[in-house]
C-alpha positions as CSV (number, residue, x, y, z in Angstrom):
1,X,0.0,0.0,0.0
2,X,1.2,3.4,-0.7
3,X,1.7,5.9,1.9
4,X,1.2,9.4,0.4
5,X,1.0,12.1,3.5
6,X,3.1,10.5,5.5
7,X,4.5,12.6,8.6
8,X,7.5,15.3,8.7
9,X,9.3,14.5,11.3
10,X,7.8,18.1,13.3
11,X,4.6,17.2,12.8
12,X,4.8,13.6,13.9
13,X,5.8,14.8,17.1
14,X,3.4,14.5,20.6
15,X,1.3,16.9,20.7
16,X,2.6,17.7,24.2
17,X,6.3,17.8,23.6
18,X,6.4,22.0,24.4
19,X,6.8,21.5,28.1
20,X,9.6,19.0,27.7
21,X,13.5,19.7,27.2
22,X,14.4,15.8,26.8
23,X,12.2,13.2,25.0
24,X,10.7,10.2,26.2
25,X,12.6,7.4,26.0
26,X,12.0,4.9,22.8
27,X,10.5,1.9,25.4
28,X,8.2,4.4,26.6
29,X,7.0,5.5,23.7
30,X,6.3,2.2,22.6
31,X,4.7,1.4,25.7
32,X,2.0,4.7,26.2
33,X,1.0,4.6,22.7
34,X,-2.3,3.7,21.1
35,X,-2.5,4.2,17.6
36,X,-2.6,0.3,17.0
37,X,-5.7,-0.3,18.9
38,X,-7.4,3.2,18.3
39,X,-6.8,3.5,14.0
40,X,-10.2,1.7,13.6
41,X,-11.5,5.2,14.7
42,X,-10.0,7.0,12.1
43,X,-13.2,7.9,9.9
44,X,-14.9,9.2,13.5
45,X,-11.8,11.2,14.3
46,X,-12.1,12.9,11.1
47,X,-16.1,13.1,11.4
48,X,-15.6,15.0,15.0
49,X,-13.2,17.7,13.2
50,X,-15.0,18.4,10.5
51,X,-17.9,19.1,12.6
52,X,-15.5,20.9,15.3
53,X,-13.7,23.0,12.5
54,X,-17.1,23.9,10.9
55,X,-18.1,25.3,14.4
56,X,-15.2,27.5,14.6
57,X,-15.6,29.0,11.3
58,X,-19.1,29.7,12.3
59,X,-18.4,31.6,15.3
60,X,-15.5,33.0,14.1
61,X,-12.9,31.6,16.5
62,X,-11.1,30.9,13.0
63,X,-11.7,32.2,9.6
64,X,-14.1,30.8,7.9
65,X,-12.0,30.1,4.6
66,X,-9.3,28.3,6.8
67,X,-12.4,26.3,7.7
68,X,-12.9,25.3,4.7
69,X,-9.4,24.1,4.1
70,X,-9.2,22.2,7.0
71,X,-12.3,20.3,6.0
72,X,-11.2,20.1,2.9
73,X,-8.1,18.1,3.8
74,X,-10.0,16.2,6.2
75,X,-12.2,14.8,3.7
76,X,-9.0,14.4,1.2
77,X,-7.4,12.1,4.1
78,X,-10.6,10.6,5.1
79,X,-10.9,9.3,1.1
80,X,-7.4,8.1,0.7
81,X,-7.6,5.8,4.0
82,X,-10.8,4.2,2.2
83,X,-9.4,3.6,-0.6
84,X,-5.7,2.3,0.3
85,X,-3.6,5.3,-0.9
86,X,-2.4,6.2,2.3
87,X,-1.2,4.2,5.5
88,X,-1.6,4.8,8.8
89,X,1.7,5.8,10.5
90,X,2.3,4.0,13.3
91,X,5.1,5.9,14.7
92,X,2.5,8.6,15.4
93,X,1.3,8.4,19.5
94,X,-2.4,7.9,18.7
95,X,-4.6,8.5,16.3
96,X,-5.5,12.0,16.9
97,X,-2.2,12.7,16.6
98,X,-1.6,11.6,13.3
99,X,-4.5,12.3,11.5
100,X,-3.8,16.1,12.9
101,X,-0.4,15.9,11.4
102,X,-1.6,14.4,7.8
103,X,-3.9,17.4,7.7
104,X,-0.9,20.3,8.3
105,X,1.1,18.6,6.1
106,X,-1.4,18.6,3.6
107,X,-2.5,22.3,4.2
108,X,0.1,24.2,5.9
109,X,-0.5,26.2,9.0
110,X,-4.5,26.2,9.0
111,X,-3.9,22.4,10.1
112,X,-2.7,23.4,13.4
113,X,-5.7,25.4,14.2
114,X,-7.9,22.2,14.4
115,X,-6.7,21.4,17.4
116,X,-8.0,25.0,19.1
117,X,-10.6,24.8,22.3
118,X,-10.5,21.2,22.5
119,X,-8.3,18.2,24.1
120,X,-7.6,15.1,23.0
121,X,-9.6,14.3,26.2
122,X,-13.0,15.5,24.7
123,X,-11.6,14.3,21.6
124,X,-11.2,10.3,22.5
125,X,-14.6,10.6,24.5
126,X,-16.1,11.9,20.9
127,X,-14.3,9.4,18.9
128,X,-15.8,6.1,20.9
129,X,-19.2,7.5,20.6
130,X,-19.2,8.4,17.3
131,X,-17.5,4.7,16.4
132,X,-20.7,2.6,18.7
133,X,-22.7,4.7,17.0
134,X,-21.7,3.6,13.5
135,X,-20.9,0.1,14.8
136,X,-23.6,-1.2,16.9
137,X,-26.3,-0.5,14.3
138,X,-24.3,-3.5,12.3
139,X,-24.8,-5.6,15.4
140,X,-28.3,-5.1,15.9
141,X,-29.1,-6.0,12.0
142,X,-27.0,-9.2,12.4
143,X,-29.3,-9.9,15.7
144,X,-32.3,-8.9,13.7
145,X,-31.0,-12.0,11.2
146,X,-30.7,-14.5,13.7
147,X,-34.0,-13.7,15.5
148,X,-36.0,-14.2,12.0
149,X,-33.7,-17.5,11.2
150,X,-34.7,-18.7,14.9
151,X,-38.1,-17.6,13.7
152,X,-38.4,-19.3,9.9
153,X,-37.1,-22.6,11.8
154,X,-39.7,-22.6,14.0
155,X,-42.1,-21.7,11.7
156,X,-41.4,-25.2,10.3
157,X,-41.5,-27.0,13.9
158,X,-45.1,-26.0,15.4
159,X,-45.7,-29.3,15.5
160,X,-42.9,-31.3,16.4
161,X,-43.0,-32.0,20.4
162,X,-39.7,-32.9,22.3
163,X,-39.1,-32.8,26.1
164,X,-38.8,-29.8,28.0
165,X,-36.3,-29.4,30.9
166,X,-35.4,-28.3,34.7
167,X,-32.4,-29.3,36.4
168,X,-31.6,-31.2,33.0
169,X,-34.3,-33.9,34.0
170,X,-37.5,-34.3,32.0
171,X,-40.2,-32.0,33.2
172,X,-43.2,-31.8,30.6
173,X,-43.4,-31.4,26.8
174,X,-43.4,-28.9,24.8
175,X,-42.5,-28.4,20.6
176,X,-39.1,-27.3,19.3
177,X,-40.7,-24.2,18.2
178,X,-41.5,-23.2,21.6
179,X,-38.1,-23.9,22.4
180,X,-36.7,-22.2,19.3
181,X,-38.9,-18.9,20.2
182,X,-37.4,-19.4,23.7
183,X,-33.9,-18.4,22.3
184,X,-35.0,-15.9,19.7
185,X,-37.1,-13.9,23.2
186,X,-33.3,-13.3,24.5
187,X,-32.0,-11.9,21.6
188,X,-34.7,-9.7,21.3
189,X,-34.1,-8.1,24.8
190,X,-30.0,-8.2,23.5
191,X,-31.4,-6.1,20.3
192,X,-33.3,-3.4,22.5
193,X,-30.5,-3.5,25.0
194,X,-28.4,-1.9,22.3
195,X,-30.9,0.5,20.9
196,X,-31.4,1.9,24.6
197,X,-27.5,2.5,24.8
198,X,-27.5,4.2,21.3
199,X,-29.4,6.7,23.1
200,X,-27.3,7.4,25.6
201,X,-24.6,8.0,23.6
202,X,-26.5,10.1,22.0
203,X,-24.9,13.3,23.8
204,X,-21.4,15.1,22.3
205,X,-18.7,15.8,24.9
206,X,-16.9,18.0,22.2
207,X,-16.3,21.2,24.3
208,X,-15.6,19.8,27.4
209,X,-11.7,20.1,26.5
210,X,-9.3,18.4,28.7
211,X,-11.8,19.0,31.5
212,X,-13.5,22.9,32.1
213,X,-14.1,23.7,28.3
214,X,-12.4,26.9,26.9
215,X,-12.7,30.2,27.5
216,X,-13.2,30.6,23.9
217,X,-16.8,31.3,22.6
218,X,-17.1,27.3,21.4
219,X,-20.7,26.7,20.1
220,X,-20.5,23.0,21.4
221,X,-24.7,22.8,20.9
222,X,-24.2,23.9,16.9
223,X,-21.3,21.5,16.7
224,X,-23.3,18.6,18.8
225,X,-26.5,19.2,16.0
226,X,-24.2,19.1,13.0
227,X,-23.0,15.6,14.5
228,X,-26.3,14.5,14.6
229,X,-26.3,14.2,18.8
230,X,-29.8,15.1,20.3
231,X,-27.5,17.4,22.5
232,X,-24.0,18.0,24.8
233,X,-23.3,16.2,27.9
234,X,-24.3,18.9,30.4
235,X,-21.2,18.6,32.9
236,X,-17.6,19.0,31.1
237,X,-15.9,17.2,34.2
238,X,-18.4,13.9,33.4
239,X,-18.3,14.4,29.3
240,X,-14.5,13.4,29.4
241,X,-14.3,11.2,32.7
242,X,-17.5,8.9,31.7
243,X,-16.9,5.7,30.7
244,X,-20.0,4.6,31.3
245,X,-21.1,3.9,27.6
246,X,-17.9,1.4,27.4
247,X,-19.4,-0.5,30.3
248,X,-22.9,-0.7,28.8
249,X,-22.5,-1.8,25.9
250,X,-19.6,-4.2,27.2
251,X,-22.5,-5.3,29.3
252,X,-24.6,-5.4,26.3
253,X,-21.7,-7.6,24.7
254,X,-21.7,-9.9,27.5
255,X,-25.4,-10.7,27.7
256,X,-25.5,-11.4,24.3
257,X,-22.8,-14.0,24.3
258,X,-24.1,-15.5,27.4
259,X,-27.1,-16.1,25.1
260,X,-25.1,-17.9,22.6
261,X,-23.4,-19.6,24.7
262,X,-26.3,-21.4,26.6
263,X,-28.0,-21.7,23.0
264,X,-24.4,-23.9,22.1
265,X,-24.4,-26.0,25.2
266,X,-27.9,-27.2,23.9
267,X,-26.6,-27.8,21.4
268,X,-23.5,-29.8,22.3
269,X,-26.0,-31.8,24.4
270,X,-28.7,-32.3,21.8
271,X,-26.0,-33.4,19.1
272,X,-24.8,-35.9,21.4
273,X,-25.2,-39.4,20.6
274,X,-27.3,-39.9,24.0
275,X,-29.5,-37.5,22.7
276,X,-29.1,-37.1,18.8
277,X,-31.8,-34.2,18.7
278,X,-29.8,-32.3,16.2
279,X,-27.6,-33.0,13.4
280,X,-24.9,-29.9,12.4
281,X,-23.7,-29.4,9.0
282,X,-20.3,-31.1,7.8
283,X,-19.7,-27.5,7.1
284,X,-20.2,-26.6,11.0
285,X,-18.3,-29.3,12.5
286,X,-14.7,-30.9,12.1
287,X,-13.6,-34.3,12.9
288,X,-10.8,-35.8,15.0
289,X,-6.9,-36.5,15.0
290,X,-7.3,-40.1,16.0
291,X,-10.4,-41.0,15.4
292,X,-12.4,-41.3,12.3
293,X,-15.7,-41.4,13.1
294,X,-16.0,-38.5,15.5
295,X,-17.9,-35.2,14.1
296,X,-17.5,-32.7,16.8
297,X,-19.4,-29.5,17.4
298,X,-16.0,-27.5,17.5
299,X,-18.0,-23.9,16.4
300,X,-20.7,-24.4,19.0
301,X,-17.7,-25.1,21.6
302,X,-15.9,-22.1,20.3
303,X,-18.5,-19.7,20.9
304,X,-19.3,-21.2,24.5
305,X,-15.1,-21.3,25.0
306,X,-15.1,-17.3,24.0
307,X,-17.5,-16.1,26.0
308,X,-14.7,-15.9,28.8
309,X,-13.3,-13.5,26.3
310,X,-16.0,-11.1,26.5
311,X,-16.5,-11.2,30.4
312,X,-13.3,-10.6,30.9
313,X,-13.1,-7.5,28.7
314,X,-16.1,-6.6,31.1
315,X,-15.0,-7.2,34.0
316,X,-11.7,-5.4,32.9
317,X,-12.9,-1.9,32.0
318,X,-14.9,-2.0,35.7
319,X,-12.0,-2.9,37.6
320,X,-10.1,-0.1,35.2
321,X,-12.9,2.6,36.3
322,X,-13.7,1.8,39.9
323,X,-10.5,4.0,41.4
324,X,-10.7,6.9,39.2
325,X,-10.7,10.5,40.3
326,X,-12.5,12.8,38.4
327,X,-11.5,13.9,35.9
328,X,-9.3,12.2,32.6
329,X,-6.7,9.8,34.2
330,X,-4.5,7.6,31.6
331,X,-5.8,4.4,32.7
332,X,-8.5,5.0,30.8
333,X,-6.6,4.7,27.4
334,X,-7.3,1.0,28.3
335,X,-11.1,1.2,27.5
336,X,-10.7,1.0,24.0
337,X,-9.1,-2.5,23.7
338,X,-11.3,-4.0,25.8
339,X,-14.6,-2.4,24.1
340,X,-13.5,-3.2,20.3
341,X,-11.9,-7.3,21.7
342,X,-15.5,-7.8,23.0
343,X,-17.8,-6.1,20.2
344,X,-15.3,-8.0,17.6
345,X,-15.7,-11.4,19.4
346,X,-19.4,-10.9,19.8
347,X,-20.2,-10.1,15.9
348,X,-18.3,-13.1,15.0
349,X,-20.0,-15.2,17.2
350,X,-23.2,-13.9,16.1
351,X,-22.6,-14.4,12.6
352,X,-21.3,-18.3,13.1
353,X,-24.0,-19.2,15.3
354,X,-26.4,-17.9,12.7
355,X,-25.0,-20.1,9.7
356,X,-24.2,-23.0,11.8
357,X,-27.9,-23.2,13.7
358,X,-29.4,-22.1,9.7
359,X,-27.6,-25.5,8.3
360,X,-28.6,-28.2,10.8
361,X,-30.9,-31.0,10.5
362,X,-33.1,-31.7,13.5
363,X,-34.1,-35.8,14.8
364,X,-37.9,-34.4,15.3
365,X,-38.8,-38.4,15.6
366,X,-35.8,-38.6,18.0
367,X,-36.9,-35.7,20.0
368,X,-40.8,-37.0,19.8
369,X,-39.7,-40.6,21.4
370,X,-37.5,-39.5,24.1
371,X,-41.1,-37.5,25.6
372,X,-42.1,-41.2,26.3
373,X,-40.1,-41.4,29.1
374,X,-39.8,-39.7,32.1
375,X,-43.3,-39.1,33.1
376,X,-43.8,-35.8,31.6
377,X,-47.2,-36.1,31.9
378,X,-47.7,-36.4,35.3
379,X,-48.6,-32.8,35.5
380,X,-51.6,-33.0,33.2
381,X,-53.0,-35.6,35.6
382,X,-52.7,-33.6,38.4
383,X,-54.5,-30.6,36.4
384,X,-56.8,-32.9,35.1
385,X,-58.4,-33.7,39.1
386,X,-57.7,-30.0,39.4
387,X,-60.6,-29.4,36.8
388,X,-62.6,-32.1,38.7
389,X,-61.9,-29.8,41.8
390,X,-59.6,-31.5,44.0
391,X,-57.1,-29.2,45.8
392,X,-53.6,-28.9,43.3
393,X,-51.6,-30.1,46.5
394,X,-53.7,-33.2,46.8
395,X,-53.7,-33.9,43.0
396,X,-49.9,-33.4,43.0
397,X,-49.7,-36.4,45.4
398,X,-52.5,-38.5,43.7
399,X,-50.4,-38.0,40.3
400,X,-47.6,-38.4,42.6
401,X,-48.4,-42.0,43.1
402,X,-49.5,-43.0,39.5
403,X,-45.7,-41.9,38.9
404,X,-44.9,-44.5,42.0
405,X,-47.2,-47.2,40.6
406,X,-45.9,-46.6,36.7
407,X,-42.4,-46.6,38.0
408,X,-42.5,-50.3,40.2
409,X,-44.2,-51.6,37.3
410,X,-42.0,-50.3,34.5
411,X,-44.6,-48.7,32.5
412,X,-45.8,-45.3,31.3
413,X,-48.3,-43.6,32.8
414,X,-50.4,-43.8,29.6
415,X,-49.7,-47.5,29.8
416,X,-51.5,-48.4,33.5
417,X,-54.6,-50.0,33.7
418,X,-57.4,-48.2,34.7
419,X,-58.1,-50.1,37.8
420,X,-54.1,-48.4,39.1
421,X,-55.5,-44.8,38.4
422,X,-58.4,-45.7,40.6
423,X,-56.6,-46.8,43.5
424,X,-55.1,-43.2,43.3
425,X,-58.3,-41.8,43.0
426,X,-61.7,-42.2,42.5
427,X,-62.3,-39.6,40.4
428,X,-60.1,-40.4,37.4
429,X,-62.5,-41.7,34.8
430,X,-61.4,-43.6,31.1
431,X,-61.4,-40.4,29.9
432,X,-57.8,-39.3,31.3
433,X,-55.9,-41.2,28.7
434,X,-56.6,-38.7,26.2
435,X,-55.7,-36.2,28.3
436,X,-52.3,-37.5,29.1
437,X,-51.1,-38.4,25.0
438,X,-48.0,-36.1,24.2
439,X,-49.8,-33.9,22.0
440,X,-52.8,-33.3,24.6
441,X,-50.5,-31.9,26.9
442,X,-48.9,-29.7,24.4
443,X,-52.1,-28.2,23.1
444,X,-53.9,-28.0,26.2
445,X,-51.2,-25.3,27.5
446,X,-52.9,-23.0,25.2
447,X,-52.2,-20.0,27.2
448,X,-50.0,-16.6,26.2
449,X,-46.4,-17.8,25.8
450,X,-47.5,-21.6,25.9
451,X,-46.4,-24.3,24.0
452,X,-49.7,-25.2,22.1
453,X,-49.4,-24.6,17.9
454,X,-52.1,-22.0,18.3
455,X,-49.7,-19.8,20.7
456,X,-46.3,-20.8,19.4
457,X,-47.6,-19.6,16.0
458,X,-48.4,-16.1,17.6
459,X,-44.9,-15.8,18.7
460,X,-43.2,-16.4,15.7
461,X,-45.2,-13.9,14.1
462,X,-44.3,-11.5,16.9
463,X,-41.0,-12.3,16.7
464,X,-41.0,-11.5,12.6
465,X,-42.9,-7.9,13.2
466,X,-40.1,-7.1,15.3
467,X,-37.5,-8.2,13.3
468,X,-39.3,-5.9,10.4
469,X,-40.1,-2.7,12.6
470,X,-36.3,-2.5,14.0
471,X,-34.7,-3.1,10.2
């Protein structure tokens, strides 16, 4: 890649380096800069200034016509870094730093003037808004996708009744759509978790400088509008010390992929040969070193093995916060690793899961046969005496002993005689065996959020109206 602009030596030089007689040494120059991690801002960085340098040509802080040229070479640096013709320059301390000096190369002295009534304090604080707010709207659509694939599976599964769980032990049954809409329900709470923290962010600090704003007549609400923020962050001590939108969405980061990752333990389980619920794609899966016949669910195991990851990056920006004086303190040029590790990690995720889940087969037979044992029907004959009007804590202990009887003589409840529901009690007629078939209990739980077709079908449309309002 060519590097046209890069830096004269003057103007690659800290921004700070006035006050000092002797410069830093080379190990601790390498060790306080951040340009590796913070480049990815580049196209904010240069967003913010045109907006700031517009502002000060307005209010006359700078003339306007060396407004123009600054924006003017903003928008000439912003184009060559999108399309390859110039490189960032990594001897530069951050990425302020050398976008500033690209510019007064470019444009002589006017470039230098960019810099006036703000801080790279107010600057970084901009920089990460302005980045979650062009980033997370990616995440949200790729969220949006998986809910309506969790949806269009389901769609095809109304039907198709498996066991549901507590404490991993049978409990009653339900469909694998139900289950399905189960998963899609979290990522739906993960999608307007995000939106709530796009707004926010949806305040500029620009102005605040490096922590009391500038005695020069800034227009910060002008340059907050032309950014498209619904307004300033009202204290310039909290607009550069907040961290607070790292933490969020980090939060917002973590939740998802604890989603993922309980969806992919399932899914380890269910592709199990114990269980053999679910089939992945050849595509999704690789084999072993040793031995031939295994198909592992290495992606799934991936995503459940990363989620660490994304705590940690979590828990790390808390523990970086939880000291710090008001106002800017250098510990918080760690925020930005952390937030992009766990927003990277998360997408990826996101987008695996989506193709692997989109490409398996699912053992609906499989998952239909393993309902017969278990006794997850016992339920439906206590509700059954419930609706004869027997007390629930005296049904649960009639049905409580049909599970007894069933059990000592190795059958299914749906198997005993009629003469062993009588001796529980006398008011179980012939008629509770077609209460108690698999798809009786399913459709009898025909209540909001219940696993009957009727209600499951409702849910996947909801689920499909969301994903079309939010897109």
């Amino acid at each position: 890649m060519e590097s046209h602009g890069a830096l004269t030596s003057d103007n690659r030089a800290a921004l700070w380096k006035g006050r000092f007689s002797e410069g830093p040494d080379a190990e601790a120059v390498a060790f306080e800069t951040s340009i590796h991690v913070d480049e990815r801002m580049a196209l904010d960085d240069i967003y913010g200034s045109k907006a700031h340098a517009r502002m000060l040509g307005e209010t006359g802080i700078i003339p306007l016509s060396e407004a123009d040229k600054i924006v003017a070479g903003l928008d000439s640096i912003s184009k060559d870094l999108e399309e390859g013709r110039l490189s960032i320059d990594y001897s530069a301390e951050d990425i302020h730093s050398f976008i500033e000096g690209v510019l007064t190369d470019r444009i002589g002295e006017p470039g230098k003037k960019i810099h006036t009534g703000r801080s790279r304090n107010d600057q970084i604080a901009l920089d990460e808004r302005l980045y979650l707010r062009r980033c997370i709207p990616d995440l949200k659509n790729r969220l949006l996708t998986l809910i309506d694939t969790l949806a269009s599976i389901a769609d095809f599964h109304t039907g198709d009744i498996m066991p549901g769980f507590t404490h991993m032990q049978h409990a009653q049954p339900v469909t694998l759509a139900h289950h399905l809409c189960a998963w899609a329900w979290m990522l739906v709470r993960d999608t307007e978790r995000l939106s709530d923290g796009l707004k926010r962010i949806s305040l500029s600090p620009l102005g605040a400088g490096a922590l009391a704003g500038s005695s020069l007549p800034l227009n910060r609400e002008s340059a907050a509008k032309d950014m498209g923020f619904d307004n300033v962050v009202q204290n310039s001590l909290d607009a550069v010390s907040d961290r607070d939108y790292c933490i969020e969405f980090a939060s917002c980061f973590a939740l998802i992929q604890m989603h993922l990752s309980r969806f992919c333990e399932e899914i380890i389980i269910w592709a199990s040969t114990e269980f053999s619920f679910i089939e992945l794609s050849e595509r999704w899966s690789t084999g072993s070193s040793i031995m031939p016949q295994k198909k592992n669910p290495d992606f799934a195991e991936l995503i459940r093995g990363r989620t660490g990851k994304v705590y940690g990056s979590l828990v790390a920006l808390l523990t970086m916060m939880k000291g710090l004086p008001l106002s800017y303190n250098r510990d918080m040029q760690e925020d930005k690793e952390s937030l992009f590790d766990s927003y990277d990690t998360v997408i990826s995720c996101v987008n695996v899961f989506t193709k692997m889940i989109s490409s398996a087969k699912w053992n609906c037979d499989t998952m239909s046969s393993s309902c017969d044992g278990g006794y997850l029907n016992a339920t439906d004959i206590a509700e059954y005496l419930v609706k004869k009007g027997m007390p629930f804590r005296t049904a649960h202990g009639v049905a409580a002993k049909a599970v007894r009887i069933a059990i000592e003589k190795q059958r299914r409840l749906e198997d005993l005689d009629i003469s062993d529901f009588k001796s529980c009690s006398d008011l179980i007629s012939e008629d509770i065996y077609s209460r108690i078939t698999k798809d009786a209990c399913v459709n009898a739980r025909n209540l909001t959020g219940g696993p009957s077709s009727e209600r499951v079908k409702e849910q996947i449309l909801l689920l499909k109206e969301f994903v079309r309002q939010k897109r």
